[in-house]
N, CA, C and O atoms as a Tinker XYZ file with bonds, in Angstrom:
   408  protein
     1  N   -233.887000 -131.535000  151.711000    73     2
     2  CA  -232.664000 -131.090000  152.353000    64     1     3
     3  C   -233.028000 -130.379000  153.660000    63     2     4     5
     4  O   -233.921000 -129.536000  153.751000    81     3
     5  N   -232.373000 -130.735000  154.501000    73     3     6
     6  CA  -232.771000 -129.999000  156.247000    64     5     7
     7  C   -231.434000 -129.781000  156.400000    63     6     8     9
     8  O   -230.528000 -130.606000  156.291000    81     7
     9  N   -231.355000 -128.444000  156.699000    73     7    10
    10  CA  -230.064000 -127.214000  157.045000    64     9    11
    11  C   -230.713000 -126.649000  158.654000    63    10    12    13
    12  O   -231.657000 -125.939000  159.001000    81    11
    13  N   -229.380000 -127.577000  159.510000    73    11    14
    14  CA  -229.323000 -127.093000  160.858000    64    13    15
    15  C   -228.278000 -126.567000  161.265000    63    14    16    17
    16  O   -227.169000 -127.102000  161.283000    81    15
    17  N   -228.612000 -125.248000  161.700000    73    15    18
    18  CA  -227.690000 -124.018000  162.365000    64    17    19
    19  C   -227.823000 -123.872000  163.981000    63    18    20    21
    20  O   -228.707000 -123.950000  164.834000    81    19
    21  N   -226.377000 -123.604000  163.899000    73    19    22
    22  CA  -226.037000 -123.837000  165.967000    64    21    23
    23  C   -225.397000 -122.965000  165.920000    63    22    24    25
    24  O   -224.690000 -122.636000  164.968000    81    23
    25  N   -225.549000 -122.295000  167.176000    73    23    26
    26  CA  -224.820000 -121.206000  167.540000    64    25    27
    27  C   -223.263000 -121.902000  168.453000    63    26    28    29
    28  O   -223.357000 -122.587000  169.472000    81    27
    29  N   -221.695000 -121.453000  167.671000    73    27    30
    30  CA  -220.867000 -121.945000  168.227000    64    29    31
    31  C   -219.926000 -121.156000  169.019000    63    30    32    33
    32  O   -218.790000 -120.905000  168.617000    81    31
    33  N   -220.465000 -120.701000  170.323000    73    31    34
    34  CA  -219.940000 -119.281000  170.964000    64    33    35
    35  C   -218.270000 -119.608000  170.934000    63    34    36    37
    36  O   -217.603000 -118.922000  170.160000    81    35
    37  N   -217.550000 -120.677000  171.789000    73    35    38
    38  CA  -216.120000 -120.719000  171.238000    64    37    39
    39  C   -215.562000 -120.418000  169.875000    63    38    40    41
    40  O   -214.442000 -119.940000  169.696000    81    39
    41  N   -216.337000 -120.701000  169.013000    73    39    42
    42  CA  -215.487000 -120.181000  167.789000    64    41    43
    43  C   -216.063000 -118.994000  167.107000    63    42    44    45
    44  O   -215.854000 -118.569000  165.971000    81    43
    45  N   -216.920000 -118.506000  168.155000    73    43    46
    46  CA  -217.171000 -116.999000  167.499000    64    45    47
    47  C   -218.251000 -117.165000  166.109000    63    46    48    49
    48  O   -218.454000 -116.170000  165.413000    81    47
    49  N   -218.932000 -118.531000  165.764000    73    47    50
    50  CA  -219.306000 -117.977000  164.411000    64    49    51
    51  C   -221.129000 -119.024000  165.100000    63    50    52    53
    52  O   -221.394000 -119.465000  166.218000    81    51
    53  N   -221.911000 -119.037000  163.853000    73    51    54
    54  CA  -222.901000 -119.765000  163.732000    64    53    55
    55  C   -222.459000 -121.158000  162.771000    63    54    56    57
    56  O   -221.622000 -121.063000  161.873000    81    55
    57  N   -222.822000 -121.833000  162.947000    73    55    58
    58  CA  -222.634000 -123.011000  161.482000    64    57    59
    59  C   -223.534000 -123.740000  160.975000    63    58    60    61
    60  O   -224.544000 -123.996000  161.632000    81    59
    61  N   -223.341000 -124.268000  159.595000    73    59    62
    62  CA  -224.619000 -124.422000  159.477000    64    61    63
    63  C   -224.433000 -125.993000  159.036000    63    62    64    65
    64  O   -223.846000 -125.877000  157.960000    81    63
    65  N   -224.573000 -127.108000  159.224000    73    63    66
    66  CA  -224.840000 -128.391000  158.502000    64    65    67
    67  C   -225.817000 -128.514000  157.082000    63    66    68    69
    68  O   -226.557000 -127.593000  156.738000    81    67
    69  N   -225.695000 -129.806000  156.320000    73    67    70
    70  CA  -226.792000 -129.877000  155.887000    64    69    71
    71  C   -227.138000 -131.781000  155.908000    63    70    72    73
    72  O   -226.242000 -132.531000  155.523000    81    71
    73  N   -228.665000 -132.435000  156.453000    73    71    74
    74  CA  -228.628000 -133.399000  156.235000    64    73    75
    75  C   -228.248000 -134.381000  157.573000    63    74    76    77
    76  O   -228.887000 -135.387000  157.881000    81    75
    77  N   -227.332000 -133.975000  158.129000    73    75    78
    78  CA  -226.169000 -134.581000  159.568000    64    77    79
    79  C   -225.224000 -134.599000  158.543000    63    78    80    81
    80  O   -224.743000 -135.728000  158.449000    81    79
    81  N   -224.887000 -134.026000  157.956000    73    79    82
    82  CA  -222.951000 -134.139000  157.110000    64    81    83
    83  C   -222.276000 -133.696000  158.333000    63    82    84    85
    84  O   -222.875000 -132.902000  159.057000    81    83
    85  N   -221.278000 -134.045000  158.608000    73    83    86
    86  CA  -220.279000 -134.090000  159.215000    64    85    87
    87  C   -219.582000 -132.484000  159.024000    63    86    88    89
    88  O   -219.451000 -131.657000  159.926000    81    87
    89  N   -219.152000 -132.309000  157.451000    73    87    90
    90  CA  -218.626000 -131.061000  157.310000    64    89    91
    91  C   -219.188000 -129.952000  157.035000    63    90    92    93
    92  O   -220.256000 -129.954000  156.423000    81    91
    93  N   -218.519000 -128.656000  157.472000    73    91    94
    94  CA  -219.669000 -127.658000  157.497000    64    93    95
    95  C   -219.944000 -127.137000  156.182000    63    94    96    97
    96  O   -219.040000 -126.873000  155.390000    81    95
    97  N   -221.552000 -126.934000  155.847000    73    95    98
    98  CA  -222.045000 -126.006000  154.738000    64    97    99
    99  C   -221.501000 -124.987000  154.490000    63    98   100   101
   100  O   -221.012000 -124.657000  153.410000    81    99
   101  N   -221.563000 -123.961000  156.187000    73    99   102
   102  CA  -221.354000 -122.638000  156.196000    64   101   103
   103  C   -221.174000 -122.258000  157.115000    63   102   104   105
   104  O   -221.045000 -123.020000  158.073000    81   103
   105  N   -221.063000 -120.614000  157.281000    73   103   106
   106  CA  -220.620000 -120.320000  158.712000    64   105   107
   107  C   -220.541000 -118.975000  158.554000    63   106   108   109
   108  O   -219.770000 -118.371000  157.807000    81   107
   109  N   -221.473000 -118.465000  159.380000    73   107   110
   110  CA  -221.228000 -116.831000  159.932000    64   109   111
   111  C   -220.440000 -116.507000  161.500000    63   110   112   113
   112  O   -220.736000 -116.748000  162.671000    81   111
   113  N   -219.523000 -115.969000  160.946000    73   111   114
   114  CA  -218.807000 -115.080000  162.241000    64   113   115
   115  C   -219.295000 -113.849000  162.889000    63   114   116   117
   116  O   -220.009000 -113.033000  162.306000    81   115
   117  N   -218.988000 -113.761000  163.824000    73   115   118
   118  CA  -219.670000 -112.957000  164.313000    64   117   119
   119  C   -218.367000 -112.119000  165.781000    63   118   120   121
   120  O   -217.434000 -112.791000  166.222000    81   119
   121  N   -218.570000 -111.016000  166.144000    73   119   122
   122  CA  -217.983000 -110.443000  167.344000    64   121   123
   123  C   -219.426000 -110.263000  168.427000    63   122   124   125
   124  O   -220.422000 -109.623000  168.091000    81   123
   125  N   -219.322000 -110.743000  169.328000    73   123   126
   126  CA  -220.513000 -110.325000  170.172000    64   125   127
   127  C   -220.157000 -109.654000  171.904000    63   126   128   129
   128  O   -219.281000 -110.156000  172.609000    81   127
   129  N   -221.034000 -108.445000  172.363000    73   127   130
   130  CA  -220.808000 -108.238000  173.260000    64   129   131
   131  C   -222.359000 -108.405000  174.150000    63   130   132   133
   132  O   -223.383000 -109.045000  173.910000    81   131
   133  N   -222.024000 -107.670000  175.052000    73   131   134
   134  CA  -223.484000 -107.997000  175.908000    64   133   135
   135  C   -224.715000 -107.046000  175.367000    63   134   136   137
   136  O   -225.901000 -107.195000  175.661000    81   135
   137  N   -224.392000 -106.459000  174.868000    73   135   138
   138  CA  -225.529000 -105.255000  173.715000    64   137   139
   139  C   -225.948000 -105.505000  172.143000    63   138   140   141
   140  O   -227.040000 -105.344000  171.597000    81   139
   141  N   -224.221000 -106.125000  171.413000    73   139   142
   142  CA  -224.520000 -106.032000  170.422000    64   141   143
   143  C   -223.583000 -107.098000  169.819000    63   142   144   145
   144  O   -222.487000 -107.489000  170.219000    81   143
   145  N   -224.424000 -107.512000  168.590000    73   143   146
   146  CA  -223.482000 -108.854000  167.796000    64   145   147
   147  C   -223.066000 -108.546000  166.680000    63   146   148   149
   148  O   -224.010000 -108.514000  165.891000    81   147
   149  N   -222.142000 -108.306000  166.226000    73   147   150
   150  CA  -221.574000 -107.733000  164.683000    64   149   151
   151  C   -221.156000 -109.075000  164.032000    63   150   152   153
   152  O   -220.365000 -109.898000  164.492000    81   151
   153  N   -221.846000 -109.131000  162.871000    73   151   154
   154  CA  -222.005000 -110.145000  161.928000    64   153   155
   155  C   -220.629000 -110.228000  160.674000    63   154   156   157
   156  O   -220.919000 -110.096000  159.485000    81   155
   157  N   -219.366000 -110.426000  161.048000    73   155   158
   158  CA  -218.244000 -109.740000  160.331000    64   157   159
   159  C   -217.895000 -110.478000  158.942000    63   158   160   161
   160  O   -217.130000 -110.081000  158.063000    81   159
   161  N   -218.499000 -111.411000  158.972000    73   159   162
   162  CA  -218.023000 -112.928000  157.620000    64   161   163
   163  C   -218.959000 -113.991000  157.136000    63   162   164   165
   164  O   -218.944000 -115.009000  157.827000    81   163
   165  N   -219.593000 -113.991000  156.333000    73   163   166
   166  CA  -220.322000 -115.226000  156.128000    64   165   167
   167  C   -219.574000 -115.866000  154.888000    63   166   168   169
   168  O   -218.862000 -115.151000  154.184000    81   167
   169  N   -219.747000 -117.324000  154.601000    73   167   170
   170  CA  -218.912000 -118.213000  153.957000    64   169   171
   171  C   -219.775000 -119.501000  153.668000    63   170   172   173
   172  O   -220.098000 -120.160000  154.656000    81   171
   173  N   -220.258000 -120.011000  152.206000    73   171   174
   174  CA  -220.786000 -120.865000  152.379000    64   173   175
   175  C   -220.067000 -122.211000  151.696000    63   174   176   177
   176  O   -219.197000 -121.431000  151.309000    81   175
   177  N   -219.805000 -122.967000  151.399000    73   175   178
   178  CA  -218.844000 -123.988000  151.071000    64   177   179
   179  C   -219.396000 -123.870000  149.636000    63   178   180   181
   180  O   -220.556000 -123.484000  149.492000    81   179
   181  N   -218.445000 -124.256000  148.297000    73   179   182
   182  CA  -218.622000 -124.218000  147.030000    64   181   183
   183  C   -220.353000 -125.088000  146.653000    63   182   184   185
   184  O   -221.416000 -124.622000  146.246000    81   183
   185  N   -219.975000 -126.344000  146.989000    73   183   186
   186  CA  -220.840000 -127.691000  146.860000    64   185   187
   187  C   -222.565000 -127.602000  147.451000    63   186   188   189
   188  O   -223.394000 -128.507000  147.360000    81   187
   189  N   -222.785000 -126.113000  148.111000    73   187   190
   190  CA  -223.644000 -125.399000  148.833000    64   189   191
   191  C   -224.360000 -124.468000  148.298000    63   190   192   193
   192  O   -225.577000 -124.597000  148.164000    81   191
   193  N   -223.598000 -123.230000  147.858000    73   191   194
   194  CA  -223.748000 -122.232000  147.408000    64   193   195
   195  C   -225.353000 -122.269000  146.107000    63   194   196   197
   196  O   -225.627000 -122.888000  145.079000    81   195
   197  N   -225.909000 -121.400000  146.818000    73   195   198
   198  CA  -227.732000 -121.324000  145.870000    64   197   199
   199  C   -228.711000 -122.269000  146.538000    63   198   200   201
   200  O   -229.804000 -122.620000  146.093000    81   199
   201  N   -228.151000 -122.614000  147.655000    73   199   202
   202  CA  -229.119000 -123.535000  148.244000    64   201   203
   203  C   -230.119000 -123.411000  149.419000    63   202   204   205
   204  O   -230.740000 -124.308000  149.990000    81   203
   205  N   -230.122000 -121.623000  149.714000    73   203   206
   206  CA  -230.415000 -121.277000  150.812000    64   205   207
   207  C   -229.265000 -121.469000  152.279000    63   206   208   209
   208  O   -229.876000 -121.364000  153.342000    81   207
   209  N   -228.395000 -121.616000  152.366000    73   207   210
   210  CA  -227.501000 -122.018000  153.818000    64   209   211
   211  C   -227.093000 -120.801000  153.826000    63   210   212   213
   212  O   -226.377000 -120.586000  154.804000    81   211
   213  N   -227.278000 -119.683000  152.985000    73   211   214
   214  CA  -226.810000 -118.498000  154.020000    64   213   215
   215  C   -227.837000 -117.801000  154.223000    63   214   216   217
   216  O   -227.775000 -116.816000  154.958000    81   215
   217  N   -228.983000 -118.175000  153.613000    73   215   218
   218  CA  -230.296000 -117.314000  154.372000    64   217   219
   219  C   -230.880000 -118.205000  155.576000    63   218   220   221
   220  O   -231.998000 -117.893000  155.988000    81   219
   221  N   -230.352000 -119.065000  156.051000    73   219   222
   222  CA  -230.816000 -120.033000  156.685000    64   221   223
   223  C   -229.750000 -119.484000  158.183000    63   222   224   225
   224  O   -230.057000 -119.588000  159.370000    81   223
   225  N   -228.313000 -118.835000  157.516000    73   223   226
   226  CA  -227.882000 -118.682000  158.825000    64   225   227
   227  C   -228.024000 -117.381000  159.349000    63   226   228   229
   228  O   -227.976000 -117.192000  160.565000    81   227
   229  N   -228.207000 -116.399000  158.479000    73   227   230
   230  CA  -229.201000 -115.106000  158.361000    64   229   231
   231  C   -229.958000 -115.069000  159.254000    63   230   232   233
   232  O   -229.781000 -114.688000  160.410000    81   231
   233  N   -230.987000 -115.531000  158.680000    73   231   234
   234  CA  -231.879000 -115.971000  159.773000    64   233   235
   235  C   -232.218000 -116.410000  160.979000    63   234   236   237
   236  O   -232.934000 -115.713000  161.697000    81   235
   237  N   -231.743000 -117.667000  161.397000    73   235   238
   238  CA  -231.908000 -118.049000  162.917000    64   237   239
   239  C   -230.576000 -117.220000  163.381000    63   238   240   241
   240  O   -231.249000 -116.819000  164.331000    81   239
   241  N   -229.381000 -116.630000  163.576000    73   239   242
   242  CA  -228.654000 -115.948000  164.127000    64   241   243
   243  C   -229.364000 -114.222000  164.603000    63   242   244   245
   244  O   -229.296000 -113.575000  165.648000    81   243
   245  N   -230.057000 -113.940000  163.189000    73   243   246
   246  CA  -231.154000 -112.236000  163.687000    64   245   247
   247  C   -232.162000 -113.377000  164.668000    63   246   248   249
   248  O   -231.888000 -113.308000  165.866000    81   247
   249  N   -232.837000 -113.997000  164.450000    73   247   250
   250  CA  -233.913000 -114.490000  165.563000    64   249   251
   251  C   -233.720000 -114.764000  166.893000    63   250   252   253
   252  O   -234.567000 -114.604000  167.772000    81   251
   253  N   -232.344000 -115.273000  167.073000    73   251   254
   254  CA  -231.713000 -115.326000  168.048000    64   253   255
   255  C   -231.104000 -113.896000  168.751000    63   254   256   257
   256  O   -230.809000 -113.556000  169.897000    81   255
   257  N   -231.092000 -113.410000  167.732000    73   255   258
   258  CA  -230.361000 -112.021000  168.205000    64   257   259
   259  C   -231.264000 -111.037000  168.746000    63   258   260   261
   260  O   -230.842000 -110.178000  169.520000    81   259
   261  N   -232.741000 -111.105000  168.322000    73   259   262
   262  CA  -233.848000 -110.684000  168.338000    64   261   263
   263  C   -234.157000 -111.171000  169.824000    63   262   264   265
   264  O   -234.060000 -110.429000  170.802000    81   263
   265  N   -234.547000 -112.535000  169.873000    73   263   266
   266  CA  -234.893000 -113.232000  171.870000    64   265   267
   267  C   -233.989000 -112.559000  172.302000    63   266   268   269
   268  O   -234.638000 -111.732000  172.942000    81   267
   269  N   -232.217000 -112.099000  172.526000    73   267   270
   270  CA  -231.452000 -112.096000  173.031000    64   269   271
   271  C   -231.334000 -110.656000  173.706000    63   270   272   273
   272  O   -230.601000 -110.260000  174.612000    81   271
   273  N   -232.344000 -109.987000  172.922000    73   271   274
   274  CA  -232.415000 -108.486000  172.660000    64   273   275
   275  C   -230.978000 -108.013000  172.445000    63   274   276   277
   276  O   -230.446000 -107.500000  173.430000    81   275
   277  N   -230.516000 -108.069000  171.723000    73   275   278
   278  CA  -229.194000 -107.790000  170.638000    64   277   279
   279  C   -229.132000 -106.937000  169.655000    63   278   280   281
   280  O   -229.650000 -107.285000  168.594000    81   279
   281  N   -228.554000 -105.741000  169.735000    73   279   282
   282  CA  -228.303000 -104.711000  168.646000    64   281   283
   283  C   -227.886000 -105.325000  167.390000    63   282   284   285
   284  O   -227.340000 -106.307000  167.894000    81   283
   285  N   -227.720000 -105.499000  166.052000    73   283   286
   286  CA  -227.080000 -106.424000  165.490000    64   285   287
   287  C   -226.271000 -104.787000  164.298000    63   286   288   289
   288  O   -226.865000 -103.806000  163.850000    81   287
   289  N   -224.772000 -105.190000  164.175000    73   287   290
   290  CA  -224.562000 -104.749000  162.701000    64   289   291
   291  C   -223.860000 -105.774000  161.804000    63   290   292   293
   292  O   -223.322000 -106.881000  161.830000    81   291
   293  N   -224.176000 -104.767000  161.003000    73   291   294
   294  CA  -224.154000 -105.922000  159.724000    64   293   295
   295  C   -222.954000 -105.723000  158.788000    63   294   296   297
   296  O   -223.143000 -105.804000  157.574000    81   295
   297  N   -221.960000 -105.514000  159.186000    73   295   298
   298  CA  -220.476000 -105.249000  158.787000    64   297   299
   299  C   -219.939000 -106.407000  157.292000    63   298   300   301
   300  O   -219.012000 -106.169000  156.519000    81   299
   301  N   -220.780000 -107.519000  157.268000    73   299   302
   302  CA  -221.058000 -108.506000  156.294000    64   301   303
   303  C   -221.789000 -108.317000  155.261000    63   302   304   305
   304  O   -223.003000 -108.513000  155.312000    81   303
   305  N   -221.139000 -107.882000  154.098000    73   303   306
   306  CA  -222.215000 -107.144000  153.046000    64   305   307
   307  C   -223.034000 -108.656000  152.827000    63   306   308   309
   308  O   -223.862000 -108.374000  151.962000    81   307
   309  N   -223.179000 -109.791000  153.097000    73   307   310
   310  CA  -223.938000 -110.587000  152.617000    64   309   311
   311  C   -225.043000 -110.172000  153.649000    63   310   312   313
   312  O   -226.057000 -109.638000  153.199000    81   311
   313  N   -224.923000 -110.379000  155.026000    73   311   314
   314  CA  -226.027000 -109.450000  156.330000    64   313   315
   315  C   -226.603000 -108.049000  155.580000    63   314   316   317
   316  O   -227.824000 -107.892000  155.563000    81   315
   317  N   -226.090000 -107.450000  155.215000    73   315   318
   318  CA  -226.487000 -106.200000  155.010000    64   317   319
   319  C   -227.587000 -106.503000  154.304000    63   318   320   321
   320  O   -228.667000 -106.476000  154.894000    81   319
   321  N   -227.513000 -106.995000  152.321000    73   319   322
   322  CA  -227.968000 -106.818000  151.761000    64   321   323
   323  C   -229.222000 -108.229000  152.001000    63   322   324   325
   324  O   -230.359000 -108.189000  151.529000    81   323
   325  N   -228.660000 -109.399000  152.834000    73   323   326
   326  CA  -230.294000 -109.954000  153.210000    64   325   327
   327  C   -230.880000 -109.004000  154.350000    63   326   328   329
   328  O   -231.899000 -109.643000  154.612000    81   327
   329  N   -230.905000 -108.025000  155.103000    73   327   330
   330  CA  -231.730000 -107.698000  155.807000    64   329   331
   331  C   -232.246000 -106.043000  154.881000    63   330   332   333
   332  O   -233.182000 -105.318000  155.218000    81   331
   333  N   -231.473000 -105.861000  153.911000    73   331   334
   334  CA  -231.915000 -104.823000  153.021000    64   333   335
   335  C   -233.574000 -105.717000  152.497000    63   334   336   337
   336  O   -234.731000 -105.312000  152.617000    81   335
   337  N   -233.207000 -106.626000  152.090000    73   335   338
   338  CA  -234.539000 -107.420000  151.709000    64   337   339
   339  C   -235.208000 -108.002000  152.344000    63   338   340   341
   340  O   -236.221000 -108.573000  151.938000    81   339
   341  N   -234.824000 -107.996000  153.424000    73   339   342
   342  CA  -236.116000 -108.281000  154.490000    64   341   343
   343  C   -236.412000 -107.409000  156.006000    63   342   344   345
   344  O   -236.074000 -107.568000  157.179000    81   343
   345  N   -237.298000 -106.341000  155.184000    73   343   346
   346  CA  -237.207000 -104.995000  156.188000    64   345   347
   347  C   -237.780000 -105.578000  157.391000    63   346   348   349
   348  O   -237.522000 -104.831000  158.335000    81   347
   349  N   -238.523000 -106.711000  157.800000    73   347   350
   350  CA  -238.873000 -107.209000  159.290000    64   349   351
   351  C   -237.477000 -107.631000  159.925000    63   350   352   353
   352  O   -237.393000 -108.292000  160.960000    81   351
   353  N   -236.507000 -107.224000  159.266000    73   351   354
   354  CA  -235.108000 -107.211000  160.199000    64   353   355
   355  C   -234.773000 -106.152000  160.814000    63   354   356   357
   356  O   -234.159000 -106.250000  161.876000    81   355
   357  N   -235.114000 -104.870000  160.263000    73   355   358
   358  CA  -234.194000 -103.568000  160.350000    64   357   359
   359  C   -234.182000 -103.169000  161.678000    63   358   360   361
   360  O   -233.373000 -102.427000  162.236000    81   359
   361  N   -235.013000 -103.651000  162.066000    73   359   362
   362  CA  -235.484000 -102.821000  163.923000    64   361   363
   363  C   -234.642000 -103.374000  164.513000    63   362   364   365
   364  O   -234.648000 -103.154000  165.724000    81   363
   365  N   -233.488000 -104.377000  163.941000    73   363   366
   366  CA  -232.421000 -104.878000  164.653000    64   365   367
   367  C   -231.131000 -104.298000  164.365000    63   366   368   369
   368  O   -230.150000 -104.592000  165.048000    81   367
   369  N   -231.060000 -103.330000  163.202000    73   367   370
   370  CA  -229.829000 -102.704000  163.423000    64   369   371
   371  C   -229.542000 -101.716000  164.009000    63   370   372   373
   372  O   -230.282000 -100.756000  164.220000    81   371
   373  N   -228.075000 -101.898000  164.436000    73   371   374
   374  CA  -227.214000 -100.455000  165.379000    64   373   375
   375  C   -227.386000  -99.464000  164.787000    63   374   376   377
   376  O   -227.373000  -99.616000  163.565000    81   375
   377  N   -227.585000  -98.261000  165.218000    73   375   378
   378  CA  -227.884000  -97.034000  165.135000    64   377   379
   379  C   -226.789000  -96.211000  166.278000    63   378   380   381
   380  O   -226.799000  -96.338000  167.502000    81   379
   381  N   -226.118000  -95.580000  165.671000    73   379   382
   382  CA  -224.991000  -94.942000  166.583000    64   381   383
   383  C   -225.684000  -94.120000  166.798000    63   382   384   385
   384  O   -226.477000  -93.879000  165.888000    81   383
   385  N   -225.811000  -93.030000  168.390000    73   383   386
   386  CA  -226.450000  -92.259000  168.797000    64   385   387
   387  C   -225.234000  -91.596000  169.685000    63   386   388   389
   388  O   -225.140000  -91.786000  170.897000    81   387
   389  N   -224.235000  -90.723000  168.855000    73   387   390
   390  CA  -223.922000  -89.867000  169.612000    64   389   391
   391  C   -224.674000  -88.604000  170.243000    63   390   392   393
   392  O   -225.673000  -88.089000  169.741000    81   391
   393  N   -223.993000  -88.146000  171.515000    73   391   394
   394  CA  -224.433000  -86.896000  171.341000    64   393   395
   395  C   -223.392000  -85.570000  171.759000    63   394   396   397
   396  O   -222.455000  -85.505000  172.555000    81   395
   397  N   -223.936000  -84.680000  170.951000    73   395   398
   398  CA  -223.338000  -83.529000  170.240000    64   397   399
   399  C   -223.193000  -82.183000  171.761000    63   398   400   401
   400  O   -224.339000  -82.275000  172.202000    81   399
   401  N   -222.862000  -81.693000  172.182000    73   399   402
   402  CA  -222.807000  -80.863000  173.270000    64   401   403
   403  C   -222.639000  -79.440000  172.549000    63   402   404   405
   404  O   -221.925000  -79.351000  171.551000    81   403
   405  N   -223.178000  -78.554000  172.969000    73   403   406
   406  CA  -223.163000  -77.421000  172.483000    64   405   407
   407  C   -221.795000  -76.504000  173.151000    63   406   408
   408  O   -221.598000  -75.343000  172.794000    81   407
């Protein structure tokens, strides 16, 4: 099985094929600005699901986000808890840095 993911900036998400199928596996949404990409929805089609297509879009979307130099949050508890398990992600999440004035 070969699972190819494209980044689809008009529709705001990543998607993922599997094979050349026509219809999509999966699909992470995303909000992106020029700093930072918030990962808001991932969704993988029933007929899919346990097959790797959402660590697959996990993945090349942080790698991309990573070249892009991109803050990433992970507002997607499915994002969250794959980059909980793969701490060579973390140096990519937002970190709010207010500051406090005396």
């Amino acid at each position: 099985m070969t699972v190819k993911v494209i980044d689809v900036p008009e529709a705001g998400r990543y998607e993922a094929r599997v094979d050349g199928e026509p219809a999509l596996a999966g699909y992470a949404q995303y909000i992106r600005t020029p700093e930072l990409i918030a990962f808001v929805h991932t969704e993988v089609a029933p007929g899919h699901e346990g097959q790797g297509i959402g660590s697959a879009l996990v993945r090349t979307s942080l790698d991309e986000a990573r070249a892009a130099r991109l803050r990433v949050l992970a507002t997607c508890p499915f994002y969250a808890g794959w980059i909980g398990r793969h701490p060579e992600y973390a140096d990519l999440l937002y970190q709010a840095r207010s500051k406090v004035s005396d």
